[in-house]
GUPASE-942523 format. One record per residue (C-alpha): residue number from 1; chain; x, y, z. Coordinates in Angstrom, 3 decimals, m for minus. Example, Ala and Ser with C-alpha at 12.3 -4.5 7.8 and 13.67 -1.06 7.14 Angstrom:
BEGIN
{1 'A' {12.300 m4.500 7.800}}
{2 'A' {13.670 m1.060 7.140}}
! end
This chain:
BEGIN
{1 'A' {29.988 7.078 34.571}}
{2 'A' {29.774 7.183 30.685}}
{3 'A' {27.917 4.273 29.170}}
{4 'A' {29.750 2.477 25.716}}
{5 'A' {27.508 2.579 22.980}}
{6 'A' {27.057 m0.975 23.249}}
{7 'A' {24.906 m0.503 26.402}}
{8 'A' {22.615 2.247 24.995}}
{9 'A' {19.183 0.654 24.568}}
{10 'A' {18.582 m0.326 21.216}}
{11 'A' {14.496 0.493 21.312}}
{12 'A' {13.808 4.199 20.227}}
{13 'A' {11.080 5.064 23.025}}
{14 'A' {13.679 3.664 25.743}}
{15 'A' {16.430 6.158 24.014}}
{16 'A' {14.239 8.933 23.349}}
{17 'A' {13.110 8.879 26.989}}
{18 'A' {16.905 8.423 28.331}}
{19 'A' {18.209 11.692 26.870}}
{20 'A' {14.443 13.605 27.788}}
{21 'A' {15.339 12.512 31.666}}
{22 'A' {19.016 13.311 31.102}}
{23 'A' {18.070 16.501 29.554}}
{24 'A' {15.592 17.317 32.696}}
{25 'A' {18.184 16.319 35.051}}
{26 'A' {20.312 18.773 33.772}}
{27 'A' {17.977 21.614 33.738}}
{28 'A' {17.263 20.416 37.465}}
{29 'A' {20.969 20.954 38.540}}
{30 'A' {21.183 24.172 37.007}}
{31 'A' {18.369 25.154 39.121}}
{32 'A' {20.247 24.135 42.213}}
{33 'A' {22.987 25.735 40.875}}
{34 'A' {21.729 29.113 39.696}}
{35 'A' {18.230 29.760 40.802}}
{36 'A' {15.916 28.868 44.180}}
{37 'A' {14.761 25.118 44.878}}
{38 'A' {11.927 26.105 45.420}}
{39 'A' {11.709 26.897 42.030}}
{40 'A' {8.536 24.647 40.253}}
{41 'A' {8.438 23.855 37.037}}
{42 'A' {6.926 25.588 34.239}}
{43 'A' {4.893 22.310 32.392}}
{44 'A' {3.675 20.597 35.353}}
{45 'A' {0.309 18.549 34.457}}
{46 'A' {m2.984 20.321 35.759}}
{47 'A' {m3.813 16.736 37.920}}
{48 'A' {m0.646 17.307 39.691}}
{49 'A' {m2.325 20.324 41.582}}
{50 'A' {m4.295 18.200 43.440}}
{51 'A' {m1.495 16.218 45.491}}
{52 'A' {0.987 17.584 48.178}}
{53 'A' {4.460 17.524 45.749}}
{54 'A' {6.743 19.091 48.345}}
{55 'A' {9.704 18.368 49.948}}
{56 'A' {9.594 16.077 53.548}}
{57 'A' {8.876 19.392 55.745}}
{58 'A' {4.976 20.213 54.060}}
{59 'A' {3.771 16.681 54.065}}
{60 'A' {0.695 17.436 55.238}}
{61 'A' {m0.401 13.843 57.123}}
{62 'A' {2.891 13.146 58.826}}
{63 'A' {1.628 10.104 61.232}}
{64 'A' {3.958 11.330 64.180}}
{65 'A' {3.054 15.110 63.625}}
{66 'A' {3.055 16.272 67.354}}
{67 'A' {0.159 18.765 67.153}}
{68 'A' {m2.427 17.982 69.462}}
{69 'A' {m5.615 15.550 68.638}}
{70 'A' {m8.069 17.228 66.950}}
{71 'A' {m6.284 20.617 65.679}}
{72 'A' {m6.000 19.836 62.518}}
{73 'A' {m9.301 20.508 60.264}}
{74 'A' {m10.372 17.921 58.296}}
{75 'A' {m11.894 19.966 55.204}}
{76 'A' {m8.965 20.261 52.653}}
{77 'A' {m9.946 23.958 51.330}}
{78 'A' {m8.321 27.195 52.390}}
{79 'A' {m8.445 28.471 56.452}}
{80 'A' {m8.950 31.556 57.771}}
{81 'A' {m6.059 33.045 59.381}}
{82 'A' {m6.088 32.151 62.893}}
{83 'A' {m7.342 35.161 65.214}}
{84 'A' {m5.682 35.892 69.034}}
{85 'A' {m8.390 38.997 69.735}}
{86 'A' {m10.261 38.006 72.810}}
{87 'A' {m8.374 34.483 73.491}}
{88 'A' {m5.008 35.683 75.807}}
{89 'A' {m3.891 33.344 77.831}}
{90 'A' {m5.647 32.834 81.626}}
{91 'A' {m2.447 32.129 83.003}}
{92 'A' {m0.847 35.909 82.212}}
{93 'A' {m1.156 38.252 85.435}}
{94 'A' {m3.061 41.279 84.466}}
{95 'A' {m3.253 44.767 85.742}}
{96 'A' {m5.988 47.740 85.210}}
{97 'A' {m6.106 50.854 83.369}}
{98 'A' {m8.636 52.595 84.565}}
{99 'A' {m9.631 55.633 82.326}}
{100 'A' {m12.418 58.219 84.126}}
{101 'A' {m14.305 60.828 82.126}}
{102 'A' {m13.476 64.519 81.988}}
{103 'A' {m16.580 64.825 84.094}}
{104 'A' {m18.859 62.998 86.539}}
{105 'A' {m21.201 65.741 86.226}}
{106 'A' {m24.352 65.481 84.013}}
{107 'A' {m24.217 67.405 80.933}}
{108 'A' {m28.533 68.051 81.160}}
{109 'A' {m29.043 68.955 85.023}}
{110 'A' {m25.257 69.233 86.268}}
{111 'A' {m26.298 66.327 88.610}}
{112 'A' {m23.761 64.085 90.040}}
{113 'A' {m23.283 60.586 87.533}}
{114 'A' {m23.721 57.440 88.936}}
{115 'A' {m22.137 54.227 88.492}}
{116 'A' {m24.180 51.980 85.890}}
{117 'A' {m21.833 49.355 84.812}}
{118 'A' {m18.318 49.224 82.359}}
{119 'A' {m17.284 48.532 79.372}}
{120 'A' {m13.254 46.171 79.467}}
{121 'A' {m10.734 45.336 77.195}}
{122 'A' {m7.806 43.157 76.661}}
{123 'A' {m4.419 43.765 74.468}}
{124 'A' {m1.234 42.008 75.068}}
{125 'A' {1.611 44.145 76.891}}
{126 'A' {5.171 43.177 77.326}}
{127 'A' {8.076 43.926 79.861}}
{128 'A' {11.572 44.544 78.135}}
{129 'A' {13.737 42.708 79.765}}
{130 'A' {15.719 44.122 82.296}}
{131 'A' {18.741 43.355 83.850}}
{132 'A' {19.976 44.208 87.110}}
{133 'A' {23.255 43.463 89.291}}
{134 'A' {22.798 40.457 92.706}}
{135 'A' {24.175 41.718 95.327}}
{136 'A' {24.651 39.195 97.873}}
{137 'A' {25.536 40.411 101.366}}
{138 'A' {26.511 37.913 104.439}}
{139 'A' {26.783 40.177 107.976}}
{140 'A' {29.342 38.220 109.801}}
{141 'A' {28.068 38.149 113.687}}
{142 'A' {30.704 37.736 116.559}}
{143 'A' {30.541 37.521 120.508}}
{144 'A' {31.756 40.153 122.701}}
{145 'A' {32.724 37.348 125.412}}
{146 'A' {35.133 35.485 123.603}}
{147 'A' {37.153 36.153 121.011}}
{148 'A' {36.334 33.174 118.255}}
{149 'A' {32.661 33.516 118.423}}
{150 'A' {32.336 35.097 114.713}}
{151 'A' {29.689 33.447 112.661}}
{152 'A' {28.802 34.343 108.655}}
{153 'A' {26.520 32.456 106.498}}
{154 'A' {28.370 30.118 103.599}}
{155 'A' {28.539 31.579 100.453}}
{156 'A' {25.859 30.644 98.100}}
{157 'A' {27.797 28.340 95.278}}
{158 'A' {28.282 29.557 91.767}}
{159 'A' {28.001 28.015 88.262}}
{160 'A' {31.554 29.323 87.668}}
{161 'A' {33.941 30.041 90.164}}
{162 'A' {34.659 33.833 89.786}}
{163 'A' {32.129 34.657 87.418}}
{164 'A' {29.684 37.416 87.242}}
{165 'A' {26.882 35.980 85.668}}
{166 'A' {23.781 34.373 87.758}}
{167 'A' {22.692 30.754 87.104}}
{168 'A' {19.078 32.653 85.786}}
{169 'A' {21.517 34.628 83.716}}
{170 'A' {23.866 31.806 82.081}}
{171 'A' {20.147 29.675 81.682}}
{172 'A' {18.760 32.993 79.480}}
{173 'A' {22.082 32.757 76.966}}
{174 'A' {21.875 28.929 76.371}}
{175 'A' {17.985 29.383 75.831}}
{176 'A' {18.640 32.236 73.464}}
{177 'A' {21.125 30.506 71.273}}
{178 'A' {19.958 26.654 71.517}}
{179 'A' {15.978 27.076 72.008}}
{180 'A' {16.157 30.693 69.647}}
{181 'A' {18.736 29.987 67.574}}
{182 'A' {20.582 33.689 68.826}}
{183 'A' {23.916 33.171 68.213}}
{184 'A' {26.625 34.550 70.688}}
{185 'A' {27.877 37.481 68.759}}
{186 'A' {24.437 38.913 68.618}}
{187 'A' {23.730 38.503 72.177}}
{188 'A' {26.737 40.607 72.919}}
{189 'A' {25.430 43.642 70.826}}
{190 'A' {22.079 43.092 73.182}}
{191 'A' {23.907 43.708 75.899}}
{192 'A' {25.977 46.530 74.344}}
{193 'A' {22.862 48.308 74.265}}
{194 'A' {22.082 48.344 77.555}}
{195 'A' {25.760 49.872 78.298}}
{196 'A' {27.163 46.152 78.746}}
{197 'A' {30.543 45.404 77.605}}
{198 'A' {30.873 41.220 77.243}}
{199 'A' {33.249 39.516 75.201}}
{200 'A' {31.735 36.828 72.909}}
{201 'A' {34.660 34.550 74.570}}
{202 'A' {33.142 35.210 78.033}}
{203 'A' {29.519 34.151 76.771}}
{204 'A' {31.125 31.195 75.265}}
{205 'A' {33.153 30.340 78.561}}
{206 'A' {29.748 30.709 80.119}}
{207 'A' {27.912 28.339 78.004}}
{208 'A' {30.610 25.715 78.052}}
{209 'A' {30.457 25.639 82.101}}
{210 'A' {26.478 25.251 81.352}}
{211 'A' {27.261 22.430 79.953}}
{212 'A' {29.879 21.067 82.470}}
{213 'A' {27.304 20.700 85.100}}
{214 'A' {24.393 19.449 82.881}}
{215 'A' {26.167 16.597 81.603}}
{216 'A' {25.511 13.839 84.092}}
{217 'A' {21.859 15.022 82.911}}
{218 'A' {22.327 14.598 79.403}}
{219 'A' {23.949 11.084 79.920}}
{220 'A' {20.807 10.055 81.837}}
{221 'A' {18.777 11.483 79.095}}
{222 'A' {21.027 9.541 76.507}}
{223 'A' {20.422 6.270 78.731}}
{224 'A' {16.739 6.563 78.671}}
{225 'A' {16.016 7.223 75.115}}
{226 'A' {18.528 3.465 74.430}}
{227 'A' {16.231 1.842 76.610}}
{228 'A' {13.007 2.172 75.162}}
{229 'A' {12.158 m0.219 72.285}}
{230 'A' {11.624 1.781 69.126}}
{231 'A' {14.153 4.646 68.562}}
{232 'A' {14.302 6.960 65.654}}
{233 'A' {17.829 7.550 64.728}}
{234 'A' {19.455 10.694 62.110}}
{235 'A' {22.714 13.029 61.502}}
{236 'A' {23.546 15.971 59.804}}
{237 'A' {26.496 18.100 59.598}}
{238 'A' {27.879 19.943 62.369}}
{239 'A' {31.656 22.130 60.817}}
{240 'A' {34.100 22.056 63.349}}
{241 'A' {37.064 24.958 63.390}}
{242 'A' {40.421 23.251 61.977}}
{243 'A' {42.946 25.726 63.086}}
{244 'A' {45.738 24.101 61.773}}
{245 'A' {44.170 23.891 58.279}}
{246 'A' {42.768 27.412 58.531}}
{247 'A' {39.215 25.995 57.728}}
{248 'A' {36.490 23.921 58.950}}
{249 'A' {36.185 20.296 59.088}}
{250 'A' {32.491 18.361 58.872}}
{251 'A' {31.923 16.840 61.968}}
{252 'A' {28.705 14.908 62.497}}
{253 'A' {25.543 15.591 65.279}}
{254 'A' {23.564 11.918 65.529}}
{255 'A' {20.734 12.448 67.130}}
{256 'A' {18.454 9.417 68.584}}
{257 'A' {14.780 10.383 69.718}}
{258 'A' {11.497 8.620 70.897}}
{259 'A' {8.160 9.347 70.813}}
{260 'A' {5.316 7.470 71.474}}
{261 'A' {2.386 9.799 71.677}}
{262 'A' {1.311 9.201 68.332}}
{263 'A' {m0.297 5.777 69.629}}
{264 'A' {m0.327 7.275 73.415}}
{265 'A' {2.101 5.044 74.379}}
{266 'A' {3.942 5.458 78.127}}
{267 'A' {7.291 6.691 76.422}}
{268 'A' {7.387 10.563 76.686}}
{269 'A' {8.941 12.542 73.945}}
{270 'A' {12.762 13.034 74.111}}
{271 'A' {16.037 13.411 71.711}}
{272 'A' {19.733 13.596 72.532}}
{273 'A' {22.375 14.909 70.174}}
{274 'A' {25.815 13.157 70.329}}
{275 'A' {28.763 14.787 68.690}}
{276 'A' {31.203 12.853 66.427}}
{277 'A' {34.081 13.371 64.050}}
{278 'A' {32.923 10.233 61.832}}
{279 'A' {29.981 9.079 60.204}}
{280 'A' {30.667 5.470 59.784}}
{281 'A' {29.059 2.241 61.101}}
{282 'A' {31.508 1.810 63.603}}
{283 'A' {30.431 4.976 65.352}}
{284 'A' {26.591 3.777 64.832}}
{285 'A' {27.346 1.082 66.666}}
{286 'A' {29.308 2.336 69.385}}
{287 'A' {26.433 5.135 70.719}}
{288 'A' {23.509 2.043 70.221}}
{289 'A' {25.636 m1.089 71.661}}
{290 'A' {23.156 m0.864 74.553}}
{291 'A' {19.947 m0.647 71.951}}
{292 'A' {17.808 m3.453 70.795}}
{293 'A' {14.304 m3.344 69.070}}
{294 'A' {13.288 m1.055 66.748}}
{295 'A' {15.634 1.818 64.958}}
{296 'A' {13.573 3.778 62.468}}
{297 'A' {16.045 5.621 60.133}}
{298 'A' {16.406 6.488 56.521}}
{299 'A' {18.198 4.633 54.173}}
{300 'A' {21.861 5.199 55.062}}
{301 'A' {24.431 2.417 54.733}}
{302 'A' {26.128 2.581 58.051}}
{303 'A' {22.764 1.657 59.543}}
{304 'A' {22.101 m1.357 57.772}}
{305 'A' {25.777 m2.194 58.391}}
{306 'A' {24.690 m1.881 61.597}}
{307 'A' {21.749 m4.407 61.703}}
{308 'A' {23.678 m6.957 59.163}}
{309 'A' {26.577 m6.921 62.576}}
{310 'A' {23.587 m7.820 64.936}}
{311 'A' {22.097 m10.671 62.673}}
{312 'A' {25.178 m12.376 62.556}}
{313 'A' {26.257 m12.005 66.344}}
{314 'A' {22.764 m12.562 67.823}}
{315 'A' {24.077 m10.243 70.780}}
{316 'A' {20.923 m8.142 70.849}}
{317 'A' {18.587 m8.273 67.962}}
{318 'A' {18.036 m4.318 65.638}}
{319 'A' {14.878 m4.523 63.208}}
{320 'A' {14.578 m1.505 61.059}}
{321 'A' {12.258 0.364 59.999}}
{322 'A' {12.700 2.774 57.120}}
{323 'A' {11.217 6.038 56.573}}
{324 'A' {8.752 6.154 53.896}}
{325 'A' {8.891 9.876 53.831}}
{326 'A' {12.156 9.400 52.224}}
{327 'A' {11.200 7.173 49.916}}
{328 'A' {7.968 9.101 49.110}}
{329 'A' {10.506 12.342 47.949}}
{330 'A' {12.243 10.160 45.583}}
{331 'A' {8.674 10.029 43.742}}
{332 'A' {8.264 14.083 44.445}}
{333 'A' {11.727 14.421 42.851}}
{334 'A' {10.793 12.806 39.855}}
{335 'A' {7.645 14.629 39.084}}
{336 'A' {8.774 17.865 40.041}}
{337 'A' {12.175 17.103 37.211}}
{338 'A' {10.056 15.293 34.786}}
{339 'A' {6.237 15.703 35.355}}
{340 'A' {6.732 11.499 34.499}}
{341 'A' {3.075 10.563 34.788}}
{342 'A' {3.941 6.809 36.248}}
{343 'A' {5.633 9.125 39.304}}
{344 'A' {2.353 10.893 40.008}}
{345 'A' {0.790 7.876 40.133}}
{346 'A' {3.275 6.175 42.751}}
{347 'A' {2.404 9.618 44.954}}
{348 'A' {m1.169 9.267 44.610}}
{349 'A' {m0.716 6.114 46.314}}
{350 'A' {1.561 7.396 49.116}}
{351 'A' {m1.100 10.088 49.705}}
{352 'A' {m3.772 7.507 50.213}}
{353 'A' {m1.475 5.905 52.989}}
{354 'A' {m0.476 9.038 54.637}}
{355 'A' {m4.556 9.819 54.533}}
{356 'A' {m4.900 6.750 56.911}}
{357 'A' {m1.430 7.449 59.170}}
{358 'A' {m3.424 10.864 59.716}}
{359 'A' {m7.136 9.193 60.677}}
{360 'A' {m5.421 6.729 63.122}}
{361 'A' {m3.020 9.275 64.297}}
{362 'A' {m3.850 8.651 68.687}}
{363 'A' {m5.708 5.667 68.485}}
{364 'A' {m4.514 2.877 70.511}}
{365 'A' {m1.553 0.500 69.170}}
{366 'A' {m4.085 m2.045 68.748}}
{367 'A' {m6.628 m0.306 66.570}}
{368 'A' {m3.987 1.359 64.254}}
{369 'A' {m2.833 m2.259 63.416}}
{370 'A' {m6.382 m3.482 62.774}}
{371 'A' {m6.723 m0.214 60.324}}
{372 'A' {m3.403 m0.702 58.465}}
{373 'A' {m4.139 m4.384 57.950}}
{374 'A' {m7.475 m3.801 56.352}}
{375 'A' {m7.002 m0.504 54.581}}
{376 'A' {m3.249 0.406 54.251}}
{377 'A' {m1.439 m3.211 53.366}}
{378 'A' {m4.142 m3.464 50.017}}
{379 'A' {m2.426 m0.259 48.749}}
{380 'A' {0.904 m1.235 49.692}}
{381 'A' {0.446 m4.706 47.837}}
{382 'A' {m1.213 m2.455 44.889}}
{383 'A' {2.173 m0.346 45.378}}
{384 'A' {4.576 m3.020 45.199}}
{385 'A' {2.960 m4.614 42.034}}
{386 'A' {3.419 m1.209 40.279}}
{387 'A' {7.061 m0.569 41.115}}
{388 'A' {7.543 m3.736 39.745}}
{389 'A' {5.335 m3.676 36.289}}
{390 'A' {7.018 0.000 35.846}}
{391 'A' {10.646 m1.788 36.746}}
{392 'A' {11.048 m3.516 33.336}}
{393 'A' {9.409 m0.835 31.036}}
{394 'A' {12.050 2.030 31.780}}
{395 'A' {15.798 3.360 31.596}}
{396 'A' {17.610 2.056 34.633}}
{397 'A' {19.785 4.732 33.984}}
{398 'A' {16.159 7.374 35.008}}
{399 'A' {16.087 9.098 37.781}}
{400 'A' {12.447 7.364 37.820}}
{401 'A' {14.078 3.929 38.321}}
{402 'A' {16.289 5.017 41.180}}
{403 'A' {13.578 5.710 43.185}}
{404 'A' {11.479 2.205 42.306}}
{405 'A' {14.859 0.519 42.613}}
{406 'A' {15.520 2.685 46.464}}
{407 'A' {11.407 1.431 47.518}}
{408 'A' {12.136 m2.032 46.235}}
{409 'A' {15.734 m2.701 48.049}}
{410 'A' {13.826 m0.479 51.336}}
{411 'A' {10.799 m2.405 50.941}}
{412 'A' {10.808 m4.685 53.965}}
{413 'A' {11.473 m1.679 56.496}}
{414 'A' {9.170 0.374 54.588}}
{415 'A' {6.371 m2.221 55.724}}
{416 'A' {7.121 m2.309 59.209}}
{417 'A' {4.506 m0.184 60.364}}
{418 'A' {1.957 m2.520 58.794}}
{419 'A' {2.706 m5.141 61.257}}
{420 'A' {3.340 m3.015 64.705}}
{421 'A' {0.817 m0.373 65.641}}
{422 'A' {3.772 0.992 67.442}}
{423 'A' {5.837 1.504 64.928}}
{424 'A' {5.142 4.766 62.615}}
{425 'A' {5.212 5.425 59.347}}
{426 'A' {8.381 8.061 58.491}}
{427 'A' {10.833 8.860 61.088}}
{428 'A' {9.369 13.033 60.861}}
{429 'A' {10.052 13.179 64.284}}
{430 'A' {13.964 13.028 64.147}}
{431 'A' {13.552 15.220 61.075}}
{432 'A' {11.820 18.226 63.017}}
{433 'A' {14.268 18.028 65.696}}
{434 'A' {16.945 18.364 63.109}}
{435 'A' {15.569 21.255 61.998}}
{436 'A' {16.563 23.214 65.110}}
{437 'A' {19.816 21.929 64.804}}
{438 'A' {20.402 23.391 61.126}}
{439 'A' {18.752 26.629 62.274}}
{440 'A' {21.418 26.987 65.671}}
{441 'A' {24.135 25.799 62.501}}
{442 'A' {22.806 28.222 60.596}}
{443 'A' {23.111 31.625 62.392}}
{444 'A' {26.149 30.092 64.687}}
{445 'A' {28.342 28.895 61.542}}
{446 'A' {30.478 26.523 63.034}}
{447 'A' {31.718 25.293 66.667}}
{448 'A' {35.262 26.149 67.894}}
{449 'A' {36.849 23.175 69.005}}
{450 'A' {35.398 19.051 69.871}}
{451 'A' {34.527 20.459 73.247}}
{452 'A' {32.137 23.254 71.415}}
{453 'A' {30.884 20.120 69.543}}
{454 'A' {30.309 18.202 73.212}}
{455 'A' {28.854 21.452 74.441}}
{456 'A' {26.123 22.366 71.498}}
{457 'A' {25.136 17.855 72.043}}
{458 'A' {24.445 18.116 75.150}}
{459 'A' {22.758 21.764 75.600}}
{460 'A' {20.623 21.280 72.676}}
{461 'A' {19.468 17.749 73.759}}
{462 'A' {18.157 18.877 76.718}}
{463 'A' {16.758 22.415 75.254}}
{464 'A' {14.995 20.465 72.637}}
{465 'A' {13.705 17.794 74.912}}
{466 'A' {12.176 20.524 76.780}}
{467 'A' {10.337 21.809 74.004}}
{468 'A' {8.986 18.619 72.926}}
{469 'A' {7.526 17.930 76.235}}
{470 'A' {5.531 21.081 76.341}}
{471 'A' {7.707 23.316 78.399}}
{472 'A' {9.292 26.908 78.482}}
{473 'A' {12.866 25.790 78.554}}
{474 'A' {14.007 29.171 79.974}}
{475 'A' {11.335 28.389 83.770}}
{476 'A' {12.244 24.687 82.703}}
{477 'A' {16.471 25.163 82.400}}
{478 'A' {16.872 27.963 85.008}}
{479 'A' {15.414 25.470 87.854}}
{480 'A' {17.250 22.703 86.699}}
{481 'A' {20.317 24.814 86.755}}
{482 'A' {19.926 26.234 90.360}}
{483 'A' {18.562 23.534 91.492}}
{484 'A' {22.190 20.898 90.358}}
{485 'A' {24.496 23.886 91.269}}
{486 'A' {22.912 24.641 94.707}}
{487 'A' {23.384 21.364 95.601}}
{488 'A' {19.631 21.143 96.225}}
{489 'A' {19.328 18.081 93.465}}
{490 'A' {22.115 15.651 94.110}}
{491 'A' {23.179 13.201 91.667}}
{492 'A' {20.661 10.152 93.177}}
{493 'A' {18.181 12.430 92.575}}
{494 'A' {19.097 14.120 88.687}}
{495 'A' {16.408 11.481 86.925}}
{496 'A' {13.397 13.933 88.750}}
{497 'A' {15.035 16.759 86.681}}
{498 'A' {14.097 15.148 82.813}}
{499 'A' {11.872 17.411 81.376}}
{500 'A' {9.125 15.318 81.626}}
{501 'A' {9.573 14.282 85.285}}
{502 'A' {10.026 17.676 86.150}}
{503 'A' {7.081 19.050 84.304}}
{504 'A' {4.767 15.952 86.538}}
{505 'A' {6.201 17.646 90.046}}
{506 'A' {5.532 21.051 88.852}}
{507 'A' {1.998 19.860 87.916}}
{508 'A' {1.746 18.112 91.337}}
{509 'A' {2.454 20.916 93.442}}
{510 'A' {0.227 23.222 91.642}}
{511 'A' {m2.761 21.080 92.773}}
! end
């Protein structure tokens, strides 16, 4: 929107420094526009070196960053590269090599060598892959004394009625394209070069009857990850084929997720994808009608929509908590469009929080309250006062006050985590598992129809939870699969099948 000139500021530093941000907001869409985003600038101030400037996927001191305690290294200077020689896995079988000399004889007195001792080994070896045709035979048995005496095993039950494929078979496609991000077309020229003619439609039939059976597992998945009382909550895009329009429509994939193990809290990790044609409040609040407690989300409208509905209702009471992450980018943003020196200083601030998220990161709820009360609400309060003193002294028309104006109107849910040791600081958690999402969107393009969009929720859900809670989802997914389908699970029982439930009885029965 153009501003009349009776609106310009009348000081000259405020003018001067409206057209300088103008003019480096330009240069920053051309950027997007013509060259790589990744592209830095070429005057950035030597003290900006020493802080972490990059987008929400390299901060460094994530609080809910799900490697393990005590990976990370606390000195700040450059690694080695991490080395594999001599550390293979236990768990891999292994088999011998055995390599004799040319001669047991001794080269001195032709006398015969003795065994002394040996010198071993270890490299990695792989399998290819092979695949193979199931044959399943079922004699049929009858009695010579009378003449309806034949007898013949059932037939074993199928995940599709007619189909070729095995359940391990179906479970190895939905792995590849949801866990690997192999989209279906590719798969097919796989299998072309083993002399395998498949149709990308039959793969896709396949996936979609995947599906079919798992859902009763998703929704139980869904149901678990509403009931616990903090829930991190996202969407991104997800095109949808419009025939009739000869294009794609944008479709949405919501995904709600819960974690706890940053403050080893009982709640294992999960996420569940739901598929929708709108983005709106209304569609917020029909997937978390069942929800109350925490949502921790970024700062889109339809959420706080969401919360405003609650407050007035009193139905069942939705704090948020905002992500500072997002807020913390604004800041990046500016820096990286302006090299403003008032932005640096806002991120030098953020660092110093993230610094303590990362010391506390699996201490008890308890503790991590007692730390943020002592060392991170000082440099939030310090925080605050700056935003403010920096409020009045700019352009509101900057792209630096936007972001002071997003903290301030965010600042409530931005301090959330102050007062919970529960409650984390960014919602990084739901961003990584959106991740996989964009890379599946990626290579697949788009889904056919709004069953596609049902089928890639509920496959990747699962997948994903599987992968969060530490397992191969191939072992994981062709059990689960076998096990529904046989009839061997029934649907009292589906709740032992969550990743993490399963992943306990495998552990059980191994001691």
């Amino acid at each position: 929107m153009s501003l009349r000139h009776d609106q310009l500021p009348q000081d000259v530093e405020q003018l001067s420094r409206m057209v300088l941000d103008l003019r480096a907001e330009v240069a920053y869409l051309k950027r997007l526009i013509h060259g790589a985003r990744s592209e830095g600038l070429s005057t950035i101030d030597p003290a900006q070196t020493s802080l972490d400037l990059g987008d929400l996927s390299a901060v460094p001191v994530a609080a809910n960053d799900d490697q393990p305690d005590g990976s990370r290294h606390k000195a700040r200077g450059r690694q080695s590269a991490a080395r594999n020689i001599g550390f293979l896995p236990k768990h891999l079988p292994r088999y011998d090599v055995i390599i004799e000399p040319e001669s047991r004889a001794c080269a001195c007195c032709s006398g015969t060598l003795h065994h002394i001792g040996e010198t071993t080994s270890e490299a990695l070896d792989v399998v290819p892959p092979i695949l193979r045709v199931k044959r399943t035979i079922r004699p049929r048995y009858a009695c010579r004394a009378c003449e309806n005496g034949v007898v013949q095993a059932p037939a074993p039950a199928r995940f599709m009625d007619g189909g070729m494929a095995t359940t391990a078979l179906a479970a190895h496609i939905v792995v590849s394209k949801f866990a690997w991000h192999l989209p279906l077309y590719r798969q097919t020229q796989i299998f072309a070069g083993h002399g395998i003619a498949l149709d990308r439609g039959t793969l896709g039939a396949w996936v979609t009857r995947v599906a079919w059976w798992l859902k009763p597992l998703y929704d139980r998945l869904l149901t678990f990850i509403r009931s616990q009382p903090r829930v991190f909550s996202d969407e991104t895009r997800l095109p949808r084929l419009d025939p009739g329009r000869k294009r794609t429509k944008v479709c949405q994939l919501w995904a709600q997720a819960v974690d706890d193990r940053p403050w080893k809290g009982p709640a294992p990790p999960a996420v569940g994808y739901i598929f929708s044609e709108s983005r709106s409040a209304r569609e917020a609040e029909r997937q978390l009608v069942s929800f109350n407690g925490v949502l921790q989300v970024d700062g889109y409208t339809a959420y706080k929509t969401l919360a405003r509905h609650r407050g007035k209702s009193n139905s069942k009471p939705l704090r948020l908590a905002f992500c500072m992450a997002h807020a913390r980018r604004k800041f990046v943003d500016v820096v990286k469009l302006t090299g403003s020196p008032e932005a640096l200083e806002i991120v030098s601030i953020l660092a110093g929080v993230y610094q303590i998220e990362q010391e506390i990161r699996g201490q008890s709820a308890e503790d991590r309250h007692n730390t943020r009360q002592l060392r991170s609400a000082p440099l939030m309060r310090q925080l605050k006062a700056r935003l403010l003193d920096l409020k009045d002294d700019i352009s509101t028309q900057s792209a630096l006050s936007k972001a002071i104006n997003y903290a301030l109107t965010h600042w409530t849910g931005l301090n959330a985590f102050l007062d919970d040791g529960t409650i984390e600081i960014d919602s990084n958690i739901i961003e990584r598992s959106m991740k996989s999402v964009a890379l599946t969107r990626k290579n697949s393009m788009f889904v056919g129809n709004i069953q596609g969009g049902e089928t890639f929720a509920i496959l990747a859900s699962l997948i994903n939870s599987a992968k969060l809670n530490g397992l191969d989802p191939y072992t994981w997914l062709a059990d689960v699969l076998e096990r529904i389908v046989s009839g061997r699970t029934t649907i009292n029982q589906l709740d032992t099948l969550l990743p993490w439930k399963w992943k306990a009885d495998q552990v059980g029965q191994a001691a």
